[in-house]
C-alpha positions as CSV (number, residue, x, y, z in Angstrom):
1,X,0.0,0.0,0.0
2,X,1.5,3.1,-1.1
3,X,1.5,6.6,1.5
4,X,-0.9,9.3,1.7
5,X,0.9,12.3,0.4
6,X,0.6,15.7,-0.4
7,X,2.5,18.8,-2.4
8,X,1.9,22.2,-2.1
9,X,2.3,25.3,-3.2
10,X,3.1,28.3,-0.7
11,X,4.2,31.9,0.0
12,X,7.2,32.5,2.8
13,X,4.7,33.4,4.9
14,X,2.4,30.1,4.7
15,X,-0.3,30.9,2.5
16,X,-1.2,28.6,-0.7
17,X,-3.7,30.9,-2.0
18,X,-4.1,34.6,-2.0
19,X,-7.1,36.7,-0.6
20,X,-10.3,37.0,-3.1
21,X,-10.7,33.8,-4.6
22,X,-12.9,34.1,-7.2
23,X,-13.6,32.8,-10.9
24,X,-11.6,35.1,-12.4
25,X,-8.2,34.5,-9.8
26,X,-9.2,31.1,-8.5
27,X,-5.6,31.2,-6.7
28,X,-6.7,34.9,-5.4
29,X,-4.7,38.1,-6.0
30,X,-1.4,37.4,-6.5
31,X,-1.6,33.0,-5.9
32,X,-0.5,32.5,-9.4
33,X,3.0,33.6,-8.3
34,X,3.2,30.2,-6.2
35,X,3.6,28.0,-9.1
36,X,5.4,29.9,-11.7
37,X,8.1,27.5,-11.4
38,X,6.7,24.9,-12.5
39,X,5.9,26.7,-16.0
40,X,9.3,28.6,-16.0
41,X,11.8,26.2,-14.8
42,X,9.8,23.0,-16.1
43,X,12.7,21.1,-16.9
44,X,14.6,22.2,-13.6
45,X,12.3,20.9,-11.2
46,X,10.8,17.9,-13.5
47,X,11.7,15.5,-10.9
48,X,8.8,17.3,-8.0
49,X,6.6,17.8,-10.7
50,X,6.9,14.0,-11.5
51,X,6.1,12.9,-7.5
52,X,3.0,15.6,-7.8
53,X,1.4,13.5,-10.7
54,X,2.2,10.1,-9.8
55,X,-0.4,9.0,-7.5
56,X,-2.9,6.5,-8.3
57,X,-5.6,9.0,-6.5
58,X,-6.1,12.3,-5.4
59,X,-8.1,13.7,-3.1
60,X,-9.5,17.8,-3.0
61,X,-11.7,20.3,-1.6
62,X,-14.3,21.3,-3.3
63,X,-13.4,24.8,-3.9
64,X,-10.2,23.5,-5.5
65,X,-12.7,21.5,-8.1
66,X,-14.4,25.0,-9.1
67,X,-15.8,28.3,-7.9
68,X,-19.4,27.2,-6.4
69,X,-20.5,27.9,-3.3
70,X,-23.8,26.3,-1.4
71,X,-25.8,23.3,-2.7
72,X,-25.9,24.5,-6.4
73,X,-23.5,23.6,-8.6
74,X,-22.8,25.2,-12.0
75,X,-24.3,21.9,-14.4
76,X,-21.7,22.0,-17.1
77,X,-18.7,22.9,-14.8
78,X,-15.9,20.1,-14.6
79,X,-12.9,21.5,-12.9
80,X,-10.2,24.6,-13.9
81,X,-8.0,21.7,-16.1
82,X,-9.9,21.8,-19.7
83,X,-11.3,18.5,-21.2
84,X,-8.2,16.4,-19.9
85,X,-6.9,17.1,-16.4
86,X,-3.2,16.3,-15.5
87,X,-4.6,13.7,-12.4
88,X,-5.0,10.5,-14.7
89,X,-6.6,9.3,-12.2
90,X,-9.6,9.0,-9.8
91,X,-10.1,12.7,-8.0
92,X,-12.3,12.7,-4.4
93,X,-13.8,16.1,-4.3
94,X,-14.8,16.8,-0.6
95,X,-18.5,18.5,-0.8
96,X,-21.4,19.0,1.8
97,X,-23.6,18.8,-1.6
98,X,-23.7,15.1,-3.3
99,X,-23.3,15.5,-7.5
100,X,-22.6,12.6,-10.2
101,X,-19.2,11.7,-11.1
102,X,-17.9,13.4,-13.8
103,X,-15.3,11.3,-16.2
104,X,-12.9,13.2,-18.2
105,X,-10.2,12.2,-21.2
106,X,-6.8,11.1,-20.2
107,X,-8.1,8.8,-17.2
108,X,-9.7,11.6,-14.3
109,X,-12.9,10.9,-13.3
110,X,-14.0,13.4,-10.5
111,X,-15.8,11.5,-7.6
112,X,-18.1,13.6,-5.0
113,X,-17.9,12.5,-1.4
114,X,-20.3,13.9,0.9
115,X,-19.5,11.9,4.4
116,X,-16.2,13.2,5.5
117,X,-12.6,13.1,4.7
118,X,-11.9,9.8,6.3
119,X,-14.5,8.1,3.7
120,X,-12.7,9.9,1.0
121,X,-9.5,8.3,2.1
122,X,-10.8,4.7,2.4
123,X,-12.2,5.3,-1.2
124,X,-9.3,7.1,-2.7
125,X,-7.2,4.0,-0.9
126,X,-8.9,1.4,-2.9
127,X,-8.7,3.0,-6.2
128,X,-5.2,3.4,-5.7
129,X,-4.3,0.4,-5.0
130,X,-0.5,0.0,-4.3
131,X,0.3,3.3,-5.5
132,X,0.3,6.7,-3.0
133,X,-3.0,8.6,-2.9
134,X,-2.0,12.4,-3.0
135,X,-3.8,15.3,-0.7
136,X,-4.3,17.5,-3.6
137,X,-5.1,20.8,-1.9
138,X,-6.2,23.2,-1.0
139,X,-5.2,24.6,2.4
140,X,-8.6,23.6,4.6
141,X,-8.3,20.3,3.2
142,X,-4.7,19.6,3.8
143,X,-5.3,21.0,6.9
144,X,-7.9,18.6,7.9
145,X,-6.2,15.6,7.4
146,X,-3.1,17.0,9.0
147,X,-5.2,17.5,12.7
148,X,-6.4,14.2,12.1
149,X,-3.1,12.6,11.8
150,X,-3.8,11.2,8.1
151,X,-0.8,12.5,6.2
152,X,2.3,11.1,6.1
153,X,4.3,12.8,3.9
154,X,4.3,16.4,3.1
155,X,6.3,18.5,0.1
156,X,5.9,22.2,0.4
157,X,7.0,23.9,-2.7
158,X,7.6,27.7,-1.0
159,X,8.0,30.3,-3.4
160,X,10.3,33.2,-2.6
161,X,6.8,35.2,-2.0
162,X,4.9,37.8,0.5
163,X,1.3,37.2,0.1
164,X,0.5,38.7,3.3
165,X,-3.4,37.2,3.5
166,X,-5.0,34.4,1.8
167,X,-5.8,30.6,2.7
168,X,-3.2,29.7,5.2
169,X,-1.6,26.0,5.9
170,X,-1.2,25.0,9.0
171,X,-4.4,26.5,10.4
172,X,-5.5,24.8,13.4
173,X,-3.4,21.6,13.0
174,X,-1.6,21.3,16.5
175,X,1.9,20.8,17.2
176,X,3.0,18.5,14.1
177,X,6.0,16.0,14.3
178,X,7.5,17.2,11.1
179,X,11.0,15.5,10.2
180,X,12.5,17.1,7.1
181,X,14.0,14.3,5.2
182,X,14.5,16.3,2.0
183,X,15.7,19.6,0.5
184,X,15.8,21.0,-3.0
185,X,15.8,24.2,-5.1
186,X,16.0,26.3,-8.0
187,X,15.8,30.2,-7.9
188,X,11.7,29.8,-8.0
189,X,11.0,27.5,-5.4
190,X,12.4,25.6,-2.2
191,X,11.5,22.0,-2.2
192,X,11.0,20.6,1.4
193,X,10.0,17.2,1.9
194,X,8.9,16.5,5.2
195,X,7.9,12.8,7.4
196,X,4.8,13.8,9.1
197,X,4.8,11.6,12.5
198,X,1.2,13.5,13.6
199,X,0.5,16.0,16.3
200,X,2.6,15.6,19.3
201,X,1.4,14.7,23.0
């Protein structure tokens, strides 16, 4: 069975979104900044952005799968990634509001799982199968199943950014065990892999 993983994207000062999320910035002002480098220094750092697409499932919040709010949901929407996301594989959106799985070319189908993040897990586990199933963001997710001690690995890609406001990480997770195991970087982005060993007694 593979581990229950996760990447992301943040600023120096711990945020992996900016403030105003909305359709038009769905990273907020000034979130697109986080993940320049792996546009502009593709082939530099094509060794994370390998680990970030290699699990066999991912899970997400729902306002990382698009901009809705409340128990509507635009009909025709089907993520921020065009007609063939880069998961190629099963996605676990998080949601309060039940919707039909949505199947997309390349091999994503996006699942909606309306009893908690420890159902998503056991689902996103068995459609995995031996591979790693991947924490895909954003912040209030990854936070979640850090306080509940469900992540084991963490890779925080900090980019050498002041947001100042926005969607923090970290956010009422405890006192972590965090063992850094790993260190990379390129003039973009600081790669920091981390052991997770849960929140400490």
């Amino acid at each position: 069975m593979g581990k229950i993983t996760c990447d992301i994207g943040v600023s120096v000062d711990g945020f992996a979104a900016g403030p105003n999320q909305r359709l038009e910035e769905p990273l907020g002002d000034g979130g697109e900044r986080l993940h320049r480098w792996m546009f502009e220094e593709q082939e530099a750092n094509a060794e994370e952005i390998a680990k970030i697409t290699s699990a066999g499932a991912y899970i997400m919040g729902r306002h990382m799968f698009g901009p809705d709010r409340g128990p509507s949901w635009t009909p025709d929407w089907a993520g921020w990634w065009g007609e063939e996301p880069p998961y190629h594989a099963p996605v676990f959106v998080l949601t309060h509001h039940p919707r039909e799985s949505i199947e997309m070319k390349g091999g994503t189908t996006f699942h909606f799982v309306s009893d908690g993040i420890e159902p998503a897990l056991a689902r996103a586990r068995a459609a995995a199968g031996e591979k790693d199933v991947a924490i895909a963001g954003g912040a209030s997710t990854v936070n979640q199943y850090l306080a509940a001690g469900l992540l084991e690995e963490l890779r925080l890609h900090i980019a050498p950014v002041v947001l100042g406001a926005g969607e923090r990480l970290f956010e009422g997770v405890g006192d972590l065990a965090l063992e850094p195991v790993e260190v990379a970087r390129t003039p973009m982005v600081t790669h920091v892999t981390y052991r997770v060993g849960g929140p400490r007694g």
